[in-house]
Steps between C-alpha positions, in 0.01 A plus 500: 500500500634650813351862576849637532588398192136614331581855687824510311362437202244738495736785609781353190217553270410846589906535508483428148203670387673849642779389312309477193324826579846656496609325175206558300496898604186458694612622829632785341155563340359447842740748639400787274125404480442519850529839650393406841799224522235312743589201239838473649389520842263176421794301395725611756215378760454215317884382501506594858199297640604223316858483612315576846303174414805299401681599863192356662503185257822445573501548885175328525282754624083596482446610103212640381412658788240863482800724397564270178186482366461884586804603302376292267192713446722765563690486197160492271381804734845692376429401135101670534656804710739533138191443275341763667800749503554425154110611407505817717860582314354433188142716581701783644738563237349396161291744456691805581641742300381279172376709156294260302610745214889417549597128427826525708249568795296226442845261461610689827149368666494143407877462582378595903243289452673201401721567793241491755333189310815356539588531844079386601567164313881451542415492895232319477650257299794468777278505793318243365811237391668519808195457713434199299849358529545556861131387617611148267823505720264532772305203497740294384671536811173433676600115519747540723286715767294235480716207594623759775151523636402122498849433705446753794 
């Protein structure tokens, strides 16, 4: 299969699995569960690097150069930074102002903490799919700097 038309393919699908999200409420969830929004910056970086890699697909440029394979591990870097906010917000506020006598306290207490749980493995979770997805784009695009390299 051509690369162009595996590049496509791979970008379609993670069309479609947004879609879904959307459908299925699950980007909605993501938007309330994650209180550092560092999610959405993932996916925005992820849509933009790989339209980046379909202008230099299509234009017949150097892929996969450093600065791919960077972002790349850029993207899973952003998802740790948002585990790690999410455990700090979830330290820092769970345990204040809580009476083990009061019940509504207690509710108050594990709400925050689910928030903070949710942001550390929503992020994660993120980092980690589009880092995966892109890095597949990645070296299936590899091919063609190779048949660029054995005809210079």
């Amino acid at each position: 299969m051509e690369i162009k038309l595996k590049w496509w393919t791979v970008l379609c699908s993670s069309i479609l699995i947004l879609f879904l999200s959307y459908h299925f409420g699950y980007l909605h969830q993501l938007y309330n569960a994650d209180i550092t929004k560092i999610s959405w910056i993932i996916i925005g970086l992820f849509f933009l690097l790989n339209i980046r890699l379909g202008y230099q697909l299509h234009t017949n440029r150097e892929t996969g150069k450093n600065f791919d394979w960077h972002m790349s591990e850029t993207m899973i870097s952003l998802g740790m930074v948002g585990t790690v906010v999410g455990f700090i917000y979830m330290l820092s506020t769970v345990f204040t102002d809580i009476n083990l006598d009061d019940i509504r306290s207690v509710q108050d207490s594990l709400s925050v903490m689910a928030t903070g749980m949710g942001t550390a493995l929503w992020t994660t979770l993120i980092g980690l799919i589009c880092s995966i997805l892109f890095k597949t784009q990645l070296v299936l695009a590899e091919p063609l700097n190779l048949v660029r390299y054995n005809n210079e």
